[in-house]
GUPA-884510 format. One record per residue (C-alpha): x, y, z; residue in three letters. Coordinates in steps of 0.25 Angstrom, whole numbers, plus 5000, padded with zeros to 4 digits. Layout:
% residues N
XYZALA/...
***
This chain:
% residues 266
500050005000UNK/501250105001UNK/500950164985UNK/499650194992UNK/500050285002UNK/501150334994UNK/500150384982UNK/499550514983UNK/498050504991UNK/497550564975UNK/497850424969UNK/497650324979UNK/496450394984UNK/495750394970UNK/496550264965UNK/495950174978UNK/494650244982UNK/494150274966UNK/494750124963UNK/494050064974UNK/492650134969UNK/492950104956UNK/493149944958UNK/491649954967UNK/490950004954UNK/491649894945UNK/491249794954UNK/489749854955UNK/489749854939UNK/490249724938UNK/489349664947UNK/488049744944UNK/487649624932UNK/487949504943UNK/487149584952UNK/486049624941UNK/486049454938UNK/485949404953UNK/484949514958UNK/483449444957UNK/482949524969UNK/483349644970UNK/482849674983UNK/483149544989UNK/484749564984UNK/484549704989UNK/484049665001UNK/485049545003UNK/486349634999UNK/485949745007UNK/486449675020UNK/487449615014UNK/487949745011UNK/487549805024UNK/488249685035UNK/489449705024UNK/489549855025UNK/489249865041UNK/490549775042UNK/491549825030UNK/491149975035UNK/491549935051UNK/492749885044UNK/493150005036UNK/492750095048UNK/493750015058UNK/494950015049UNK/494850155045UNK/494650195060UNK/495850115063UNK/496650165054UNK/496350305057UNK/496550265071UNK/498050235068UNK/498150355059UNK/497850445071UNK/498750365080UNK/499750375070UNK/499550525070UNK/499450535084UNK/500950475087UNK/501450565076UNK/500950695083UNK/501250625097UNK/502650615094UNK/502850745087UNK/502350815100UNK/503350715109UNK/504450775099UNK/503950905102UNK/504050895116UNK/505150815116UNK/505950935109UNK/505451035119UNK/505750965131UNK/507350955125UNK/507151105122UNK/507551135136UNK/508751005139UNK/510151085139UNK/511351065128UNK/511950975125UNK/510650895123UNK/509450985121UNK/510051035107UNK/510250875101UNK/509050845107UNK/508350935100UNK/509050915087UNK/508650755087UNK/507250795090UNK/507250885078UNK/508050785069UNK/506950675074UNK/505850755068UNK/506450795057UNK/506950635054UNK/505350595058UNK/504850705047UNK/505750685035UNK/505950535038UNK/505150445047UNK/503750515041UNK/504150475026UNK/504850335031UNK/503250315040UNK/502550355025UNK/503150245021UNK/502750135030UNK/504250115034UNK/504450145049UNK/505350255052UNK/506950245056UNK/507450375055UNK/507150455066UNK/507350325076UNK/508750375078UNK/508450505082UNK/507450445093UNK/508850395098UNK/509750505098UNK/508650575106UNK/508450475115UNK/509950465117UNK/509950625120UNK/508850635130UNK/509550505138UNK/510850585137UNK/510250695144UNK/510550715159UNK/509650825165UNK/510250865179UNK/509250975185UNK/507950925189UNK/507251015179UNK/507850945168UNK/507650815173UNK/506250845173UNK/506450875160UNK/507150755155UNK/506250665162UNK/504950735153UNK/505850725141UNK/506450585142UNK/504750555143UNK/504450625131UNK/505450565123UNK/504650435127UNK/503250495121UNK/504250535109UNK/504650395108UNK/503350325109UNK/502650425099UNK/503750415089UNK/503350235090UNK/502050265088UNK/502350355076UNK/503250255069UNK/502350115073UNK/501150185064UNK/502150165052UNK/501750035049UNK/500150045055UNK/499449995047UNK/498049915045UNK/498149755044UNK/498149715028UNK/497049605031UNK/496049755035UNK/496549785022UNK/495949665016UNK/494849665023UNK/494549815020UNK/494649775003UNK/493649645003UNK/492649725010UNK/492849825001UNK/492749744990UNK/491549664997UNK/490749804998UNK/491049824985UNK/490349694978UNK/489149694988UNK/488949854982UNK/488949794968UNK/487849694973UNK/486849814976UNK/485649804965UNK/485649924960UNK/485249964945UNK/485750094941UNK/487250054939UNK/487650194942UNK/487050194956UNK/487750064959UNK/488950124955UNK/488850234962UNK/488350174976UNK/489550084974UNK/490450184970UNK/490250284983UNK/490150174993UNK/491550124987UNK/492050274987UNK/491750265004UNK/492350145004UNK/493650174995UNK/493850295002UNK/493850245017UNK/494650145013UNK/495750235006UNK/496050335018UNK/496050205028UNK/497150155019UNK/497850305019UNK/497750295033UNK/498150175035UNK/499750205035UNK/499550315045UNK/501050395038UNK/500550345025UNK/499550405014UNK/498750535013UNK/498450515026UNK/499550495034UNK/500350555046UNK/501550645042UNK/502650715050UNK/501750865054UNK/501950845068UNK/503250825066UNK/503650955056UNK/502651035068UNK/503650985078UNK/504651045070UNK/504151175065UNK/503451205079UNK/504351155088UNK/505651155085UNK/505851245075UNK/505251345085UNK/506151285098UNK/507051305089UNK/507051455085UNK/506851505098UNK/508151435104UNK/
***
């Protein structure tokens, strides 16, 4: 699915979504003659197919609503430890703002080269689906630092203490961040999700109807639904990939409004 997520929303969007409506009205036309030669009763097949469709479509819509909640649910949690660690940087940064030399100065630097690594790097590395690396040694330079630190004054051990406990929030944000890389829904939902679909497709082209362009047209926009839930549940499904996707914002904020200002007042 990677040239999916790698192709501009305006081609996959049409591509799948018009393709999918496309294929329910082939169906519908194909099937209108077997229809046409196995209807006797029309009321009674109405009748008969109207639970049918009713028990399938109370079972394939509670499907489709679950999934796509799901996924949104990992989407937002996704986004979530994004902004959680951009705001542990931040305070991560202010908190080395007032450590003396020679340590508040490299300190600082390595939380700047982080972001800086996460942005140009780690994001485009995520889009991709391949778990980031680069900014993993920057973690442990930082880490190094703040253990080298020996604060003497009980001020700055209080200090210390808070920071060593942030960088702990940092550390577990950052996990949570890079674990969503490869979140994704089972293939076998998947599966699932494409033979009801496909299932909902033939039990349309079974409904009796005589004008062909009103069959066509009932099919088509309940296909359009259809199509189109299952598009932006698949865009969402890889939460740093597709139209839909996290991106580094809060980590260029971080950068523009915290740092960049820290630092022009120093």
């Amino acid at each position: 699915m990677n040239w999916f997520y790698d192709t501009s929303v305006w081609i996959t969007l049409p591509l799948l979504v018009g393709g999918f409506v496309l294929a329910t009205c082939l169906v519908v036309y194909a099937m209108r003659p077997v229809v046409r030669r196995l209807v006797s009763d029309p009321e009674e097949w109405d009748r008969a197919l109207a639970h049918v469709i009713g028990a399938f479509g109370v079972f394939f819509g509670i499907l489709l609503a679950l999934v796509a909640v799901s996924v949104y649910e990992n989407f937002a949690d996704t986004r979530t430890s994004t902004l959680q660690e951009a705001a542990d940087v931040t305070a991560l940064y202010r908190g080395t703002s007032g450590m003396p030399e020679p340590v508040g100065t490299p300190l600082r630097g390595a939380i700047r080269e982080y972001l800086e690594t996460v942005i140009d790097q780690d994001f485009p590395s995520q889009e991709q689906g391949i778990l980031p690396e680069h900014s993993a040694v920057l973690v442990d330079d930082m880490q190094r630092m703040l253990h080298e630190y020996e604060p003497t004054a009980a001020p700055e051990q209080a200090e210390y203490i808070q920071l060593l406990a942030t960088f702990d929030d940092f550390i577990e944000s950052r996990r949570a961040r890079i674990d969503a890389t490869t979140l994704e829904l089972p293939p076998l939902f998947w599966v699932v999700i494409w033979v009801g679909a496909a299932i909902n497709t033939v039990l349309i082209s079974f409904i009796y109807v005589s004008s062909l362009r009103l069959h066509l047209l009932i099919a088509g926009l309940l296909s359009l639904f259809i199509g189109l839930v299952m598009f932006v549940t698949a865009d969402m499904d890889h939460p740093y990939q597709g139209a839909i996707s996290v991106g580094p914002g809060a980590f260029e904020r971080v950068i523009e409004q915290t740092i960049d200002r820290i630092g022009t007042t120093q």
